[in-house]
C-alpha positions as CSV (number, residue, x, y, z in Angstrom):
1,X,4.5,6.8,3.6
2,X,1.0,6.5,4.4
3,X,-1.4,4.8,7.1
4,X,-1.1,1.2,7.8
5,X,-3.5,-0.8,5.3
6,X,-6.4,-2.7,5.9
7,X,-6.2,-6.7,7.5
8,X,-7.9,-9.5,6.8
9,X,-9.7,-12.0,9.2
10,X,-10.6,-15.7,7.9
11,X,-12.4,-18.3,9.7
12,X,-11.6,-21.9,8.7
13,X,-13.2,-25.3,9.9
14,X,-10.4,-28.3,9.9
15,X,-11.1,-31.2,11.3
16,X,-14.2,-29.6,13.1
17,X,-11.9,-27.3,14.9
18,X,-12.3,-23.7,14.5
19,X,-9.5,-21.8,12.9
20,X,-8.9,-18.4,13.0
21,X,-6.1,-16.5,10.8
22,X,-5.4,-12.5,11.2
23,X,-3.1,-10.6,9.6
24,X,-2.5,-7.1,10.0
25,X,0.0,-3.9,9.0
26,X,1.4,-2.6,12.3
27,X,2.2,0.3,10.2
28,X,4.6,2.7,9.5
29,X,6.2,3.2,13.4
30,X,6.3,-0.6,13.5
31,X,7.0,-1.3,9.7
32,X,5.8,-4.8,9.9
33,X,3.4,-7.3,8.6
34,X,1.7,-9.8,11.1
35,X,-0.3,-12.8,10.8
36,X,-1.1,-14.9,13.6
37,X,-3.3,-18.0,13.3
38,X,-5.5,-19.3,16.8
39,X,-7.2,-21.7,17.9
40,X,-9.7,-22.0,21.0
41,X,-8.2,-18.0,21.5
42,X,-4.4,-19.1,21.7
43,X,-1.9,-18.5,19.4
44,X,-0.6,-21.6,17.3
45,X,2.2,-19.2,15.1
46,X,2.8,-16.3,13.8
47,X,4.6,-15.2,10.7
48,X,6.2,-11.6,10.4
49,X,7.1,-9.6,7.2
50,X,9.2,-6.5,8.0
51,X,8.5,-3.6,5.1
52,X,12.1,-3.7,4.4
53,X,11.7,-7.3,2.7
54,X,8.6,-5.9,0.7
55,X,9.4,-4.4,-2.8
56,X,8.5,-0.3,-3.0
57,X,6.9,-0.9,0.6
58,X,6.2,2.6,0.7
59,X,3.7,2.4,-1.8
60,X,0.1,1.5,-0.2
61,X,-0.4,-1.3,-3.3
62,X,2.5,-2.9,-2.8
63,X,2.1,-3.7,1.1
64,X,-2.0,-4.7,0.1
65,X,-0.6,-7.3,-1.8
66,X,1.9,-8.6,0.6
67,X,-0.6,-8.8,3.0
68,X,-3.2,-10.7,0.9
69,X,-0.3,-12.7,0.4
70,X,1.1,-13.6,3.8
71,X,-2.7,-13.7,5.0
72,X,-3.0,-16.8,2.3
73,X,0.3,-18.2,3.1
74,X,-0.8,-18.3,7.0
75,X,-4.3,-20.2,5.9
76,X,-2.1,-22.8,3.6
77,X,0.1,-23.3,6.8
78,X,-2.9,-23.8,8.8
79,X,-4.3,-26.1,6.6
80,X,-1.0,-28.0,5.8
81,X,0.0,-28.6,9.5
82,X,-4.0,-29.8,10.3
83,X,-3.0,-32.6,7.7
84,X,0.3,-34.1,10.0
């Protein structure tokens, strides 16, 4: 299996509050996904997506697109739960 891949980082304004969403491979000792949103530097949630739930998860493609994935599943969260 090879290195962990790249995150992402997204900035979002809602409600003229600054959001922040990372999400991140832990790689292959961890074998886990992470994505924790903040605001004003603490953590509102965090979502985790252990490799094992992630098709051919040894392949580097297939763990890029899961974490595209839970990265814009984490900003649709943030943005639902600014609506309530």
């Amino acid at each position: 299996m090879t290195d962990s891949v790249t995150g992402e980082n997204s900035d979002l304004f809602i409600q003229g509050q600054k959001i922040h969403v990372q999400t991140e491979d832990w790689g292959t000792r961890e074998k886990v996904l992470v994505s924790r949103i903040f605001r004003n530097g603490s953590v509102l949630k965090t979502f985790k997506l252990p490799y094992e739930k992630i098709p051919s998860s040894d392949k580097r493609v297939q763990r890029e697109t899961a974490l595209n994935r839970l990265h814009q599943y984490s900003i649709d969260w943030a943005q639902k739960e600014s609506e309530i």
